[in-house]
OpenMM code with the backbone's topology and positions (N, CA, C; nanometers):
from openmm import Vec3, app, unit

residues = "UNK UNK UNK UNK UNK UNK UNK UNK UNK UNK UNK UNK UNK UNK UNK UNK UNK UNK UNK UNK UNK UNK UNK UNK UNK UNK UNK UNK UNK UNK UNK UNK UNK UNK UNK UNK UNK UNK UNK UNK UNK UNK UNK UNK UNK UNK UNK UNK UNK UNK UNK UNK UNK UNK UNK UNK UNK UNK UNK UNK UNK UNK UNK UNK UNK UNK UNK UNK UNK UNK UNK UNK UNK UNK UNK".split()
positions = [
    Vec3(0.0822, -0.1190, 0.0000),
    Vec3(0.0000, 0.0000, 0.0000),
    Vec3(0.0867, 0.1256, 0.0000),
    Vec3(0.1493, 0.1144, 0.1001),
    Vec3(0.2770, 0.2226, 0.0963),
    Vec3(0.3536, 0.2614, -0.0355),
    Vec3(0.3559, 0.1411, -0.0968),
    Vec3(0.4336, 0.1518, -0.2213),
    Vec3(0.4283, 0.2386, -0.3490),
    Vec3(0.2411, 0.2095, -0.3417),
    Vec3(0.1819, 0.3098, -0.4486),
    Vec3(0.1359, 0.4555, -0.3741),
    Vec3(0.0942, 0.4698, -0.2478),
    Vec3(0.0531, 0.5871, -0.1887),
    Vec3(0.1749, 0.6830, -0.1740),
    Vec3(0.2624, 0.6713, -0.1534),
    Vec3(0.4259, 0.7884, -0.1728),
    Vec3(0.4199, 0.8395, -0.3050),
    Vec3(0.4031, 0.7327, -0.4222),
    Vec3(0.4816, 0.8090, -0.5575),
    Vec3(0.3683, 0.8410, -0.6192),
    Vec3(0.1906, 0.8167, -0.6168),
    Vec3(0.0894, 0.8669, -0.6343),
    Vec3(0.0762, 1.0256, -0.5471),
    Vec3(0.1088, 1.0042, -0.4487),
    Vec3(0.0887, 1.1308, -0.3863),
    Vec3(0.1892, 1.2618, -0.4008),
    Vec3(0.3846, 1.2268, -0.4370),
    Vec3(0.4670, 1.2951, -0.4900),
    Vec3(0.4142, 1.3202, -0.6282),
    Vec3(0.3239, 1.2581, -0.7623),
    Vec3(0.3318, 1.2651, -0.8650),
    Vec3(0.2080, 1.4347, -0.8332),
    Vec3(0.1459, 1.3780, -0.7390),
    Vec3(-0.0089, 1.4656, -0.7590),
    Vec3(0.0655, 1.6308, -0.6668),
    Vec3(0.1582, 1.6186, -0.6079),
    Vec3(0.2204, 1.7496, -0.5627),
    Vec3(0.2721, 1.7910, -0.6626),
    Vec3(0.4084, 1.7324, -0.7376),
    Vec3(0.4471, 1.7719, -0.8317),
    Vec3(0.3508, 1.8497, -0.9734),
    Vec3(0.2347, 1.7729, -0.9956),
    Vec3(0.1115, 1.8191, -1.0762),
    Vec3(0.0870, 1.9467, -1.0387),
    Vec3(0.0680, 2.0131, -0.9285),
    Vec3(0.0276, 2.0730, -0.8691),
    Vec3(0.1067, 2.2238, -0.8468),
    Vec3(0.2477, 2.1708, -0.8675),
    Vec3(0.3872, 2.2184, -0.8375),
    Vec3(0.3876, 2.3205, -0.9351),
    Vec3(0.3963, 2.2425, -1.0341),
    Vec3(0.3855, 2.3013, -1.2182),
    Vec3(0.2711, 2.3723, -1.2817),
    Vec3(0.1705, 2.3204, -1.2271),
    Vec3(0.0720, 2.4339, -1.2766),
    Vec3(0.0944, 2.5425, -1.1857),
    Vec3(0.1340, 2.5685, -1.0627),
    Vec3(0.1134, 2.6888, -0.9933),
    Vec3(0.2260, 2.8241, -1.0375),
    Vec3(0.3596, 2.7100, -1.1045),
    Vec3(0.4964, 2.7345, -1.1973),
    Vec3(0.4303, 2.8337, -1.3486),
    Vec3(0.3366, 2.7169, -1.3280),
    Vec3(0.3466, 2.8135, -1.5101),
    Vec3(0.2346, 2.9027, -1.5060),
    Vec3(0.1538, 2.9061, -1.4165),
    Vec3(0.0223, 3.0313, -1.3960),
    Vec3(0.0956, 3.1320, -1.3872),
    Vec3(0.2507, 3.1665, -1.2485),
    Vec3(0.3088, 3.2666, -1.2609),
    Vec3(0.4009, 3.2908, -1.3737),
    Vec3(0.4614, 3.2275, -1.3967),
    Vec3(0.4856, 3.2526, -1.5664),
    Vec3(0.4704, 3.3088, -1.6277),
    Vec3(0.3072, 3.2832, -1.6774),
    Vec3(0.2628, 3.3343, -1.7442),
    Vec3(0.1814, 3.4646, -1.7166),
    Vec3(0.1400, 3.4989, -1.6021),
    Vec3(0.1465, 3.6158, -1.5363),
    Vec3(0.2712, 3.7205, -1.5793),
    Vec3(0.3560, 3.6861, -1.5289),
    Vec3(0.5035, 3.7663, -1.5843),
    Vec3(0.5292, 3.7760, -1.7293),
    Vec3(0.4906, 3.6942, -1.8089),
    Vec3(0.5223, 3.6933, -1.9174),
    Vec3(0.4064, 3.7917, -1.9720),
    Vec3(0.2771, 3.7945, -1.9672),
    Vec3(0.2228, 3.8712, -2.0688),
    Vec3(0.2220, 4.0436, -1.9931),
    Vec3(0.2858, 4.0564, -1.8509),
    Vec3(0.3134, 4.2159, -1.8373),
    Vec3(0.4451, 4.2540, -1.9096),
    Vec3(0.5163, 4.1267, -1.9121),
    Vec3(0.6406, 4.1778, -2.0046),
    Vec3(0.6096, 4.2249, -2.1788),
    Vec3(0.5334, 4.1068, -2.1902),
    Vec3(0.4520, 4.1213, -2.3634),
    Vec3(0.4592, 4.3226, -2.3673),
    Vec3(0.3453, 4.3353, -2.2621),
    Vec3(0.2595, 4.4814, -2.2545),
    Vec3(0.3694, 4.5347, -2.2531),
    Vec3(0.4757, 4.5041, -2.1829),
    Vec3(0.5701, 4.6256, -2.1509),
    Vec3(0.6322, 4.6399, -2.2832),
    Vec3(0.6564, 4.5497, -2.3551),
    Vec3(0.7475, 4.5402, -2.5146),
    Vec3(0.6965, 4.6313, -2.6093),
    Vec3(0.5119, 4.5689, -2.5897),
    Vec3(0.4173, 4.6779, -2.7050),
    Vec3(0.4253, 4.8112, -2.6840),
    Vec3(0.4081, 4.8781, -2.5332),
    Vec3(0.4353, 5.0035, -2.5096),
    Vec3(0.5579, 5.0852, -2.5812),
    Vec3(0.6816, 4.9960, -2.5740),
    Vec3(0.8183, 5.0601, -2.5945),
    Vec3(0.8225, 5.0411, -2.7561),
    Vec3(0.7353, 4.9522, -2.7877),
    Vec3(0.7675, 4.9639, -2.9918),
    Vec3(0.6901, 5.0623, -3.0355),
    Vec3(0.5432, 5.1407, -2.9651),
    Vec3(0.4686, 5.2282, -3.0027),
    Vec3(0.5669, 5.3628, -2.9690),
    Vec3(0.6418, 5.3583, -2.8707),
    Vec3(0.7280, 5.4657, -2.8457),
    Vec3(0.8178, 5.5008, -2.9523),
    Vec3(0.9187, 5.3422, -2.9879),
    Vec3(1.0006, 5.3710, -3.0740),
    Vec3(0.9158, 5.3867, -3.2078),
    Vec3(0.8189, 5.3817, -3.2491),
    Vec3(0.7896, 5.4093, -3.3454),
    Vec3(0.7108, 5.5634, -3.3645),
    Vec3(0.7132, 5.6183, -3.2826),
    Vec3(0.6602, 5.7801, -3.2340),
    Vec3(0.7973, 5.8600, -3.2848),
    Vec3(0.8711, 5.7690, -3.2064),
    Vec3(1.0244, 5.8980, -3.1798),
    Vec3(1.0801, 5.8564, -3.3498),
    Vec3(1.0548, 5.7635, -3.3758),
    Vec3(1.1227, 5.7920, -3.5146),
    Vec3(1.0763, 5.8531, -3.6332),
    Vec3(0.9812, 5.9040, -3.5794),
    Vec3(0.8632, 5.9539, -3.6722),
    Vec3(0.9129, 6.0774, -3.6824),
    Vec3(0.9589, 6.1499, -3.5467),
    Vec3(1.0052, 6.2647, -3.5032),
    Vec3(1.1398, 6.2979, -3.5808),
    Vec3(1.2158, 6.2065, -3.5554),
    Vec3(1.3796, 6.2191, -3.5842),
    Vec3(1.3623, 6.2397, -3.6925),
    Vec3(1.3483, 6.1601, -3.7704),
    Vec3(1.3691, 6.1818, -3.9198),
    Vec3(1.3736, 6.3443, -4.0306),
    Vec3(1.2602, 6.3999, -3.9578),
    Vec3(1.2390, 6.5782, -4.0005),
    Vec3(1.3606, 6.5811, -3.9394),
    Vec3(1.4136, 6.5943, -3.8163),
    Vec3(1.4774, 6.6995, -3.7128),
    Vec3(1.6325, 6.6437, -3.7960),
    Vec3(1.6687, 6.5422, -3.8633),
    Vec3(1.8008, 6.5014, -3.9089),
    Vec3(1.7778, 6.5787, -3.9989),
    Vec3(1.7090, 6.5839, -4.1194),
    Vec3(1.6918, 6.6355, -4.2432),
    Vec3(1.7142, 6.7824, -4.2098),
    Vec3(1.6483, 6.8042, -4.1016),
    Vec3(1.6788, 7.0083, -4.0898),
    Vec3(1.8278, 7.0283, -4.0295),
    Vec3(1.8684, 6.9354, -3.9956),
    Vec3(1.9812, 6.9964, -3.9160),
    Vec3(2.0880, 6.9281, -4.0346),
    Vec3(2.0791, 6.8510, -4.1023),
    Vec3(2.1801, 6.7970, -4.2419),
    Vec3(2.1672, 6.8985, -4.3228),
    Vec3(2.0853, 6.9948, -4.3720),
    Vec3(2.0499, 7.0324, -4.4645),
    Vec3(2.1434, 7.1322, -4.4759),
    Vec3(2.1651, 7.2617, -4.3734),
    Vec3(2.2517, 7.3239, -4.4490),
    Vec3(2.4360, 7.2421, -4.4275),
    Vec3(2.4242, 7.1487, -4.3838),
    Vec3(2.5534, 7.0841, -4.3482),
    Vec3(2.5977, 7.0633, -4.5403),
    Vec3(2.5188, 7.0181, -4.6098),
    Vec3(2.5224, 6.9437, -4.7398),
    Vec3(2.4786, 7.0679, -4.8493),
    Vec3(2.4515, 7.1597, -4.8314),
    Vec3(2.4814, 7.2923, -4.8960),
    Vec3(2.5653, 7.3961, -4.8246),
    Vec3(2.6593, 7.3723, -4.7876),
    Vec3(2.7979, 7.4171, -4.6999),
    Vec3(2.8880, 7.3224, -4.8173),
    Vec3(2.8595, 7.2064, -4.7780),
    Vec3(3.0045, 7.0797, -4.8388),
    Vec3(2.9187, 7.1359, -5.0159),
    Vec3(2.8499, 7.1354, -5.0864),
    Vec3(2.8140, 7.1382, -5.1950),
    Vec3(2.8732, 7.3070, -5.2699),
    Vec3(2.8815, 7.4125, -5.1490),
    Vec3(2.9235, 7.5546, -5.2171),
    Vec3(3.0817, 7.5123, -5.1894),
    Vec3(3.1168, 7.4573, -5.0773),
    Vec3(3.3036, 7.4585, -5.1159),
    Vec3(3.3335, 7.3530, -5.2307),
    Vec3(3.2402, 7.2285, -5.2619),
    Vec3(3.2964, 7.1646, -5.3849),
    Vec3(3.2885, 7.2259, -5.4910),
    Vec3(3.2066, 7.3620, -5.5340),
    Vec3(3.1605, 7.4528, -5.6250),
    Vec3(3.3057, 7.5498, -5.6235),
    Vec3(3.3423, 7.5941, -5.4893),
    Vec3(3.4531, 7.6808, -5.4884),
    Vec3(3.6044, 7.6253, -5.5269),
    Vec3(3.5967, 7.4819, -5.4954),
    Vec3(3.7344, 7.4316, -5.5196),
    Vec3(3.7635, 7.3920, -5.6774),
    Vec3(3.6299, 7.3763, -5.7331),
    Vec3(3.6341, 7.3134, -5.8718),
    Vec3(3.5999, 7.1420, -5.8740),
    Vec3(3.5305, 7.0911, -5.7872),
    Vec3(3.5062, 6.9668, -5.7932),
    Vec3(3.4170, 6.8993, -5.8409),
    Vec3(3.3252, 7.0002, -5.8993),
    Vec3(3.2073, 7.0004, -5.9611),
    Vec3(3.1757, 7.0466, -6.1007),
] * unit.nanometer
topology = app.Topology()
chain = topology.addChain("A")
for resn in residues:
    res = topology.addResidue(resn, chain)
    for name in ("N", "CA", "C"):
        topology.addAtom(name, app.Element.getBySymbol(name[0]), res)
């Protein structure tokens, strides 16, 4: 009797063990999900942004380099 009542009763803790394992898990896992979606809607905001703010601040950088290649004869 003993024989089967130990490793029936370790199997049914262990059962027990693992689902309580992967409920938190998965708890943690889908605030992490949320936390990922938040930060790709971000990065996809701020790059929305950058892109003008490079172009204005390149712009006269590349008509600067374009009047001295005009002045040196490189053009």
């Amino acid at each position: 009797m003993e024989y089967v009542v130990g490793p029936v009763l370790a199997l049914l803790i262990g059962m027990k063990f693992t689902d309580w394992k992967t409920k938190t898990c998965e708890k943690r896992f889908t605030a992490v999900e949320t936390k990922v979606e938040v930060v790709e809607k971000k990065v996809e905001a701020v790059d929305q942004v950058i892109l003008p703010k490079v172009m204005q601040t390149l712009q006269p950088v590349t008509r600067a380099v374009v009047r001295i290649n005009e002045e040196i004869g490189l053009q």
